[in-house]
ZAMARGU-4260 file (C-alpha; in steps of 0.2 Angstrom, whole numbers, plus 5000, padded with zeros to 4 digits):
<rodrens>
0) 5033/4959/5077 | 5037/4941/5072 | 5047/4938/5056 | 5031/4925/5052 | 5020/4942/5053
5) 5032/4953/5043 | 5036/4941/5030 | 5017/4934/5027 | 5009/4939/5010 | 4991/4936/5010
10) 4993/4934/4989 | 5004/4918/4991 | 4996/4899/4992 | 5003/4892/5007 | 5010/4904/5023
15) 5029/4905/5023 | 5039/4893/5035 | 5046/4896/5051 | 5063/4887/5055 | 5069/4882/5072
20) 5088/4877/5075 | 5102/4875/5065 | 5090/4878/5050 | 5085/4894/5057 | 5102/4899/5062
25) 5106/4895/5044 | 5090/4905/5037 | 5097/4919/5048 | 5115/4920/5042 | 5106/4921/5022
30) 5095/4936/5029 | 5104/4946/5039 | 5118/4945/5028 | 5107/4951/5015 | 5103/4968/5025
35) 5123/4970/5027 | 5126/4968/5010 | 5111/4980/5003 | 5115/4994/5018 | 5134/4991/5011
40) 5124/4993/4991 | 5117/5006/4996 | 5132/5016/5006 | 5149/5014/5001 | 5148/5001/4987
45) 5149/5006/4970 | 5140/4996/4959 | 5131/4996/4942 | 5113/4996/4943 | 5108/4981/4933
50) 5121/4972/4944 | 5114/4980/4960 | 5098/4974/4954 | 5104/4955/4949 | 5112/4953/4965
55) 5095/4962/4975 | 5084/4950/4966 | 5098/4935/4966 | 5098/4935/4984 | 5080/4939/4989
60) 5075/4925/4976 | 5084/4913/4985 | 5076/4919/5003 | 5059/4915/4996 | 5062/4898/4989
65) 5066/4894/5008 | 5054/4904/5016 | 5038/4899/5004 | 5035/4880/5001 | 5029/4877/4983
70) 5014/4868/4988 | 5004/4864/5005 | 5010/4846/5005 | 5025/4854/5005 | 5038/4852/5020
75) 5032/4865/5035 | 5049/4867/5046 | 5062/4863/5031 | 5066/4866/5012 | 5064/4854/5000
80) 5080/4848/4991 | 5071/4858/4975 | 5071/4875/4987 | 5089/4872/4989 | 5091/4870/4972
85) 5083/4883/4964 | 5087/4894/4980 | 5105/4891/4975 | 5101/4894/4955 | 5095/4912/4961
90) 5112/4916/4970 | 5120/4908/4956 | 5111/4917/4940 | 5114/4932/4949 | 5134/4928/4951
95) 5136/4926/4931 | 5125/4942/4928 | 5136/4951/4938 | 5152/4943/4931 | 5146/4942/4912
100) 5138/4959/4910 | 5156/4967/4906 | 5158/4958/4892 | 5142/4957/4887 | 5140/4974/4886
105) 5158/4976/4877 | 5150/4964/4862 | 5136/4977/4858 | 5124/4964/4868 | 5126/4950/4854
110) 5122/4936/4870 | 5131/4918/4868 | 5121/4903/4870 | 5126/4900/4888 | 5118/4918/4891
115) 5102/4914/4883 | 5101/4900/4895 | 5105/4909/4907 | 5090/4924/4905 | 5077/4906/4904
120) 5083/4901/4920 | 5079/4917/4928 | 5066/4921/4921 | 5059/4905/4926 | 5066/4906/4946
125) 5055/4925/4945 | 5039/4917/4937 | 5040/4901/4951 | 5045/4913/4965 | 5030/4927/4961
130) 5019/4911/4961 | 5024/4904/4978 | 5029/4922/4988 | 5013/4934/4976 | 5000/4924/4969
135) 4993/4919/4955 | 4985/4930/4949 | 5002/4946/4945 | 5011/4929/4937 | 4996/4925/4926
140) 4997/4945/4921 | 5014/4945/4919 | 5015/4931/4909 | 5000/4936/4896 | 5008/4951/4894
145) 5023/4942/4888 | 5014/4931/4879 | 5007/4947/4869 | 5027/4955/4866 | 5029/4939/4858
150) 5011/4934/4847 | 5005/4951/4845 | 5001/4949/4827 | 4987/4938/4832 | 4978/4951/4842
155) 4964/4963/4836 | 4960/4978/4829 | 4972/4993/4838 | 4980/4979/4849 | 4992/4971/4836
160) 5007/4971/4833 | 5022/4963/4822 | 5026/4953/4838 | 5047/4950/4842 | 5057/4935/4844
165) 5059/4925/4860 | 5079/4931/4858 | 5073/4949/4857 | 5063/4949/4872 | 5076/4941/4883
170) 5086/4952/4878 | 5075/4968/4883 | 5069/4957/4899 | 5085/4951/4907 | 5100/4960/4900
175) 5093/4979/4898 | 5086/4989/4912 | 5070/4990/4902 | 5062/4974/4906 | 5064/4964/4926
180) 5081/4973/4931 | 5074/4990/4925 | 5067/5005/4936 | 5054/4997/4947 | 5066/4983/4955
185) 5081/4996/4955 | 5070/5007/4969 | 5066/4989/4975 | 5085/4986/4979 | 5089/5004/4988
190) 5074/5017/4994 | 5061/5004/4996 | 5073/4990/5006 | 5083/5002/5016 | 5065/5011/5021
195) 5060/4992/5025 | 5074/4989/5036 | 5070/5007/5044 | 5053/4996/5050 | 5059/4981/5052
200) 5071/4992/5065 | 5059/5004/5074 | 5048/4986/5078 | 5061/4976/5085 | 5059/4992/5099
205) 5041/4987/5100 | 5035/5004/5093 | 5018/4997/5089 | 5016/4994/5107 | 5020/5011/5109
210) 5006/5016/5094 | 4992/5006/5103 | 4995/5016/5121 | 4993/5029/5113 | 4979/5027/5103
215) 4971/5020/5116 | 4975/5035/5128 | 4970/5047/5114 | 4953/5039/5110 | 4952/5024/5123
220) 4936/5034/5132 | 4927/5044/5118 | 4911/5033/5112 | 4914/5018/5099 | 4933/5023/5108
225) 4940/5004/5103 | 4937/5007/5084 | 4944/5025/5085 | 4959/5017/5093 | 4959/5004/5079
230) 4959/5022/5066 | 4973/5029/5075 | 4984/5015/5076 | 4984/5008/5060 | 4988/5027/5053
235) 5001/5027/5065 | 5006/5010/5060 | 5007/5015/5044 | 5019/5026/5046 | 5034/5011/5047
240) 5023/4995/5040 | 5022/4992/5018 | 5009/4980/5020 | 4990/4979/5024 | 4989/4965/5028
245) 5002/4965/5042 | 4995/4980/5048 | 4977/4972/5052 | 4989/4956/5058 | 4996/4969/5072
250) 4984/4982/5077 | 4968/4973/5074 | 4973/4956/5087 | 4971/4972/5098 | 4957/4982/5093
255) 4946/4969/5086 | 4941/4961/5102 | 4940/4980/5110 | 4928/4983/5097 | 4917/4967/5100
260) 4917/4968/5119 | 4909/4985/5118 | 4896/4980/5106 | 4903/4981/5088 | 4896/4968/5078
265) 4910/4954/5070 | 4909/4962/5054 | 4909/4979/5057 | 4924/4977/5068 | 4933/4968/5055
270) 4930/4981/5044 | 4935/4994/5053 | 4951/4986/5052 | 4952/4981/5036 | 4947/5000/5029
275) 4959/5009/5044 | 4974/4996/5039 | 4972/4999/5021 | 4975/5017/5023 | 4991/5013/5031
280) 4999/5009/5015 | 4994/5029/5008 | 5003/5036/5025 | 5018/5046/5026 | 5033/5042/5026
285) 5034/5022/5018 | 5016/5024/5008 | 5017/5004/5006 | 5035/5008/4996 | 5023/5013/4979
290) 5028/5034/4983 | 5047/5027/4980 | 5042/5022/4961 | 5031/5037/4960 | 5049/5047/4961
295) 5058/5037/4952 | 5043/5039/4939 | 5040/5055/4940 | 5060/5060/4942 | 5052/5071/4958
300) 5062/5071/4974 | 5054/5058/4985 | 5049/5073/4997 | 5038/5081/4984 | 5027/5063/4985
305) 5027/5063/5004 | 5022/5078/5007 | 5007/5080/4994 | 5003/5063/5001 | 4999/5069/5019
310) 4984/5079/5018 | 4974/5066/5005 | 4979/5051/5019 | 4972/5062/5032 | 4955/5065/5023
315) 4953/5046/5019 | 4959/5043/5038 | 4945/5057/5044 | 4931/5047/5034 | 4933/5031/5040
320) 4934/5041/5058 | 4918/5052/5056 | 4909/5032/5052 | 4915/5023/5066 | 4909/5039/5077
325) 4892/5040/5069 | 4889/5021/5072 | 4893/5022/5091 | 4880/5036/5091 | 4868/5025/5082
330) 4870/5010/5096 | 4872/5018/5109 | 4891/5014/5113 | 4901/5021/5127 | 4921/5023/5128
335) 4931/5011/5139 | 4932/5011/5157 | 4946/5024/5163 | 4957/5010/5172 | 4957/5003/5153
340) 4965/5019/5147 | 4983/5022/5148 | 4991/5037/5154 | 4996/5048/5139 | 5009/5056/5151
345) 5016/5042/5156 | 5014/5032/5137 | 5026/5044/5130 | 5039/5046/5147 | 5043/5027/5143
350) 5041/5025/5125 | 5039/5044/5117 | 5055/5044/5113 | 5054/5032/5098 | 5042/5045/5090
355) 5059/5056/5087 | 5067/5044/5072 | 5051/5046/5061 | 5050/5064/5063 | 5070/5065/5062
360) 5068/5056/5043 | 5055/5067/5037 | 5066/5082/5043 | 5080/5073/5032 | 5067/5072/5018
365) 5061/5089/5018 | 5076/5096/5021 | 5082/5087/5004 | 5093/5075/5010 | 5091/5059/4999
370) 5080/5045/5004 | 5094/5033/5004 | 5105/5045/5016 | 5089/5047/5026 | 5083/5029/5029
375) 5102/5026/5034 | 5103/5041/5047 | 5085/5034/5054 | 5093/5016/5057 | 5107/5025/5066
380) 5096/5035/5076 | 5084/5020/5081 | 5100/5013/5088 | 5106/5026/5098 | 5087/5032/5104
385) 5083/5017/5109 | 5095/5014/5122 | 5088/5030/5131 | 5075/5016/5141 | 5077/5000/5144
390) 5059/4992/5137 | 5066/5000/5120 | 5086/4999/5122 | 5091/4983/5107 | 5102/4971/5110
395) 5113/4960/5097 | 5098/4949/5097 | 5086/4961/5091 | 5097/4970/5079 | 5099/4953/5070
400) 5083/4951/5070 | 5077/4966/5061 | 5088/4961/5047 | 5083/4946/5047 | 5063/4953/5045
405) 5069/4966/5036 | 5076/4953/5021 | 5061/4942/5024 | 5048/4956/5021 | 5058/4965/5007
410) 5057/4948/5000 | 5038/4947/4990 | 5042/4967/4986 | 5056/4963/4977 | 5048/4946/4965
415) 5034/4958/4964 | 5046/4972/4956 | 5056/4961/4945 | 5041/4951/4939 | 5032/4967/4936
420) 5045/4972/4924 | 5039/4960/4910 | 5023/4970/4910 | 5033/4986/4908 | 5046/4980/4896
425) 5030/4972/4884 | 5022/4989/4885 | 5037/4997/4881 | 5040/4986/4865 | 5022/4988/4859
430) 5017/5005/4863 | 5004/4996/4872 | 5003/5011/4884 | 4998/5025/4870 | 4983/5011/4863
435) 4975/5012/4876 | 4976/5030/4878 | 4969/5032/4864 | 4955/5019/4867 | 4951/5030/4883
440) 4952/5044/4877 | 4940/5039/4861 | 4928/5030/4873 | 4927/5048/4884 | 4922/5056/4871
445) 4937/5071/4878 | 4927/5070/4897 | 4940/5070/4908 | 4924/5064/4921 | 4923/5049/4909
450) 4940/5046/4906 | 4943/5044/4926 | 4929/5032/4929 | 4937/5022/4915 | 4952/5024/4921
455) 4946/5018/4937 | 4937/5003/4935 | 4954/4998/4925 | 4963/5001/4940 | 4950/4990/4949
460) 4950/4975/4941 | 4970/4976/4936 | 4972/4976/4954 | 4961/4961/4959 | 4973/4950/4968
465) 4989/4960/4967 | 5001/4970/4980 | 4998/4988/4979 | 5014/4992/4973 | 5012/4981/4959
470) 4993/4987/4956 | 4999/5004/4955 | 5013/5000/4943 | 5003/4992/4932 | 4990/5005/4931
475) 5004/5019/4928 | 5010/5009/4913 | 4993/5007/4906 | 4982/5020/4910 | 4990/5036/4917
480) 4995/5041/4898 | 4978/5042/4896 | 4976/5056/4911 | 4991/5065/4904 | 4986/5066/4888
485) 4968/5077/4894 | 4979/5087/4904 | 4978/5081/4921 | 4995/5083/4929 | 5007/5070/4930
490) 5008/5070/4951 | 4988/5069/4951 | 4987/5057/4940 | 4999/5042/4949 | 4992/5050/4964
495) 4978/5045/4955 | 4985/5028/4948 | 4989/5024/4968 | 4976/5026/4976 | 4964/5016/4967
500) 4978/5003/4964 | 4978/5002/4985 | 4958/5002/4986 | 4959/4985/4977 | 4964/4977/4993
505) 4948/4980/5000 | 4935/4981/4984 | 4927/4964/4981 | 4925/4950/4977 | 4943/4948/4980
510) 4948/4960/4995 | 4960/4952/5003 | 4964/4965/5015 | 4944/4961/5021 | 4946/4944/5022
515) 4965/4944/5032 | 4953/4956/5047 | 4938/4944/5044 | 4948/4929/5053 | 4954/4939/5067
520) 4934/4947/5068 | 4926/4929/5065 | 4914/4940/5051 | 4907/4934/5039 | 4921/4939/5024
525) 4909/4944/5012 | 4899/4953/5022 | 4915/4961/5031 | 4921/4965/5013 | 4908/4974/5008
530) 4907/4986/5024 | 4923/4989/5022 | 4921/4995/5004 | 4910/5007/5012 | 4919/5013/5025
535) 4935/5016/5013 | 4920/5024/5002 | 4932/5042/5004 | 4945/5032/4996 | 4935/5031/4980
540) 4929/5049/4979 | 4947/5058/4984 | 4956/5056/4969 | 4943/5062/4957 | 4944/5076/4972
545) 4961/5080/4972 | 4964/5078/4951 | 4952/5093/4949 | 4959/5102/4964 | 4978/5097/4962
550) 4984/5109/4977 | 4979/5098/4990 | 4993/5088/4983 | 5004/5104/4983 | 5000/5109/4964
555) 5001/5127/4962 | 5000/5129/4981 | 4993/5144/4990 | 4988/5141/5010 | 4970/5152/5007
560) 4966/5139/4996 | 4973/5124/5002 | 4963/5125/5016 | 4946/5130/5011 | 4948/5116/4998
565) 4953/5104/5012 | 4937/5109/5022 | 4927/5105/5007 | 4934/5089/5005 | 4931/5087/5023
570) 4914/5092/5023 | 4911/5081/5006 | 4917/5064/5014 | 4906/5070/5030 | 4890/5069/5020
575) 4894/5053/5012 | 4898/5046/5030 | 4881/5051/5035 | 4873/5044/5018 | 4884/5028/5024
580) 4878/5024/5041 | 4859/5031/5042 | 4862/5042/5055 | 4867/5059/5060 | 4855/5067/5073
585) 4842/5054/5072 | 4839/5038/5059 | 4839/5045/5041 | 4827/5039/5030 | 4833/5035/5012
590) 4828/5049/5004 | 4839/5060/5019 | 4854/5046/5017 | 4851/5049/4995 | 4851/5066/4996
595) 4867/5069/5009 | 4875/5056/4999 | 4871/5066/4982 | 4877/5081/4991 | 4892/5074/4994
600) 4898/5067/4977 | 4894/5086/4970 | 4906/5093/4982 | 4919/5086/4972 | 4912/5096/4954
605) 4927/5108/4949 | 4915/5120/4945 | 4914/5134/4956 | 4896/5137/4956 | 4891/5118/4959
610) 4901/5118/4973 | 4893/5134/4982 | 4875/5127/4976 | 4880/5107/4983 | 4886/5118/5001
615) 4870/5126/5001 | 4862/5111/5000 | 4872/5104/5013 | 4867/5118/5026 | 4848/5115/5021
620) 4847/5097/5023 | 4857/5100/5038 | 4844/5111/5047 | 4830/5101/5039 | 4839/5084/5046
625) 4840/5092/5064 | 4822/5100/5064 | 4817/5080/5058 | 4827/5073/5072 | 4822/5083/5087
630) 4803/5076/5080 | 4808/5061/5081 | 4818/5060/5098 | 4804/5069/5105 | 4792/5061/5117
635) 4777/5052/5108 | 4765/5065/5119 | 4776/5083/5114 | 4774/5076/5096 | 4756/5073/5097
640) 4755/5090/5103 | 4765/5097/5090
</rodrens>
């Protein structure tokens, strides 16, 4: 995996640069000493956390004002002398932060002038670097949400406020750890880095080589095989990569032209991929790095989050599988030849072995070891493992490049943290959080049904346009009080809060996650966007699913239950699957694809009753659909006679 791949984010306005030379060698030196000095952080250095943070941020600042040109007339293969600049202000700003903070801290945080100057100047790097390296559209947010800390008196209604002085708020915003160097950027420096690095690591061993052999030699000759293999690798992608986007870029130049040459159309292809990468980021063990600020959120260990996260990732995972097998059945489509296939025997004697360091650090986890001990005992063991073969074995070359992609990916994470932190400090200053609470809570009239659509569609359009882990964030902050406060509990409702803050890659109109697979698929991007919605259509229905049945996340869990609530679900997504693509036995007709999909939405009812009446139902139309099928597959003579 190229450090162009790893380090692109689809949210900025121009691709990051790739450097050749001295410049690159240069480039490289920054980056990889950036891993060493966060491995060091985050090992045997002792360090303050708002100085940990100023010199993660400092340093990663100043990597993505070389990496990402400010403009597209911008210089391609070299920085500007502005990129130099400001990329030296970030190392700099962070070197007086992390010499200052001792006194200031000793003055009771009465901040000199030179301070104050100092906390305008970063905060101007992070609103310039989220624009180049994330987008417009979490710097707008961020911004307005500053701009409401400070004018708040001019607001309306439940939404004003007395409003606070500009030398408050950069107090609260750059010398506390309530505001950009508060708890999202402080996971940003240690679990989520280190855990970046762990994949940065594991694909400088060509692992996702490894993940598309055996997809393809578990699925390769099954029918639709090439989009079941697209299904299985992303989810196995998923396991190491934090980013959607990145995940289409690497199993979808695979699996989209597999999926086209068999008969796929362009769209559908791309949206398979779009849908199968997107549930990448809610995969165990990285989850896209959001389950590492669930923790710190929650004060859970990080365990607890990865395990109640595998059984809802495997349902999303099953629905979009269950679509792209009823499709194939619908045109007719075969596997792939068996010369195509690899040998699953011989896939896992040369490159099995690299299997053993993700199943080694989620025996760290459960077993409680911490996350940051963990991700450092999987980087040893990717090391030593992979000189068991040599198509695997890394050589100085390749451990310099994965820190060197390991900086530049963890680079837009760590803006995206940082900047995300003037949307929680503002919230924290205005009670922002509890307003709209109580504005949920009033418009639901005290239906939790209601509140969670609310809540929803909240989540949706926050996240237009923003990384997941800033979506999810965001939507904790805001509207997970909300849940709370009608007595959802706390791990359902951020489970809740993530999941729809993921789904926002792929809703439209912007679904960017769509349109990165509608360039490899050559599909129309609306229209891939929009089938891809539907084949992520399970990610929309599970949360409401496992917020009124929480032990699917592990909540009061017994194993009886657990499973039958999982075959449920299973069943639930199965009919909306059906209602999806028209087809099951035969063509549906709309009212067989209405009912099925009616069926399925009341599968998710916490009412007992409702469930047994909507599995009823299920078998009837079941029966009824086959009994209509075999009519209709029957020869036009045998049906006359009928």
């Amino acid at each position: 995996m190229t450090s162009l791949l790893k380090s692109y984010s689809p949210f900025a306005s121009v691709p990051p640069r790739r450097f050749e030379g001295i410049l690159a060698t240069v480039v490289v030196v920054l980056t990889a000493g950036t891993s060493l000095i966060h491995c060091w952080m985050n090992t045997i250095g002792v360090m303050m956390s708002i100085k940990m943070n100023a010199l993660h941020l400092g340093t990663l600042m100043a990597i993505t004002y070389l990496l990402y040109p400010a403009f597209p007339a911008s210089p391609r293969h070299r920085p500007s002398i502005t990129d130099w600049l400001f990329s030296g202000l970030s190392l700099g700003t962070a070197a007086y932060v992390l010499g200052s903070y001792d006194r200031i801290l000793s003055s009771n945080m009465v901040l000199t002038s030179l301070d104050y100057a100092v906390a305008i100047t970063i905060c101007v790097l992070l609103v310039e670097a989220s624009r180049r390296s994330i987008g417009m559209p979490l710097t707008i947010l961020s911004l307005a949400f500053l701009a409401y800390a400070r004018f708040g008196r001019y607001f309306p209604g439940l939404f004003a406020h007395r409003g606070f002085n500009w030398d408050r708020i950069l107090l609260r915003m750059v010398f506390t750890d309530e505001g950009i160097y508060g708890t999202t950027l402080s996971v940003s420096a240690t679990y989520v880095f280190m855990f970046i690095l762990f994949g940065s690591f594991l694909a400088a061993t060509h692992t996702s080589e490894l993940f598309n052999d055996l997809a393809l030699a578990l699925a390769g000759k099954f029918r639709g095989g090439p989009a079941k293999v697209s299904v299985i690798a992303s989810a196995l992608m998923g396991t190491i990569s934090g980013s959607a986007q990145a995940n289409v870029a690497t199993t979808g130049a695979f699996t989209i032209p597999l999926m086209k040459r068999i008969g796929y159309p362009d769209f559908f292809a791309g949206a398979v991929e779009a849908s199968a990468s997107t549930g990448g980021i809610l995969m165990p063990p990285i989850m896209g790095a959001t389950a590492f600020i669930m923790s710190s959120f929650l004060g859970v260990p990080y365990s607890v989050i990865m395990l109640a996260g595998f059984a809802p990732a495997i349902l999303y995972f099953l629905g979009i599988f269950f679509m792209v097998d009823l499709q194939a059945k619908k045109q007719g489509m075969k596997g792939l030849a068996p010369e195509e296939v690899p040998s699953l025997r011989k896939t896992m004697k040369e490159r099995g072995h690299m299997l053993l360091p993700l199943a080694f650090i989620m025996y760290m986890l459960v077993s409680g070891y911490t996350p940051l001990f963990s991700a450092m005992a999987g980087l040893i063991a990717i090391i030593v493992l992979s000189s068991f073969r040599k198509t695997t074995r890394m050589r100085w070359k390749d451990v310099i490049g994965a820190l060197d992609d390991g900086a530049k990916s963890a680079a837009p994470v760590a803006v995206s943290c940082a900047i995300v932190g003037f949307i929680v400090g503002s919230v924290g200053m205005t009670g922002l959080g509890q307003v709209v609470a109580l504005n949920i809570m009033e418009f639901s009239g005290g239906h939790l049904w209601v509140a969670l659509v609310l809540a929803m569609v909240a989540s949706l359009i926050l996240g237009m346009g923003l990384p997941s882990t800033a979506c999810y964030i965001v939507v904790a902050t805001i509207a997970v009080p909300a849940m709370l406060s009608m007595g959802v509990p706390p791990l359902a409702a951020h489970f809740f809060a993530f999941y729809y803050g993921t789904m926002s890659g792929i809703v439209p109109p912007v679904a960017l996650t769509s349109f990165t697979a509608a360039g490899l698929s050559g599909g129309k991007p609306s229209k891939v966007a929009v089938v891809g919605l539907g084949l992520a259509s399970s990610g929309l229905i599970l949360p409401f699913f496992f917020v009124y049945n929480p032990v699917l996340l592990g909540i009061e869990f017994s194993v009886g239950r657990f499973i039958y609530l999982f075959l449920l679900a299973a069943l639930g997504i199965f009919a909306l699957s059906t209602s999806f693509i028209g087809t099951w036995f035969s063509k549906m007709s709309i009212v067989e694809r209405a009912a099925f999909f009616i069926l399925g939405v009341l599968l998710v009812d916490p009412v007992g009753t409702v469930r047994l009446a909507a599995i009823g139902g299920f078998v009837v139309l079941a029966v009824v659909h086959y009994l209509l099928s075999r009519k209709r597959n029957a020869p036009a003579g045998v049906a006359a006679a009928g």
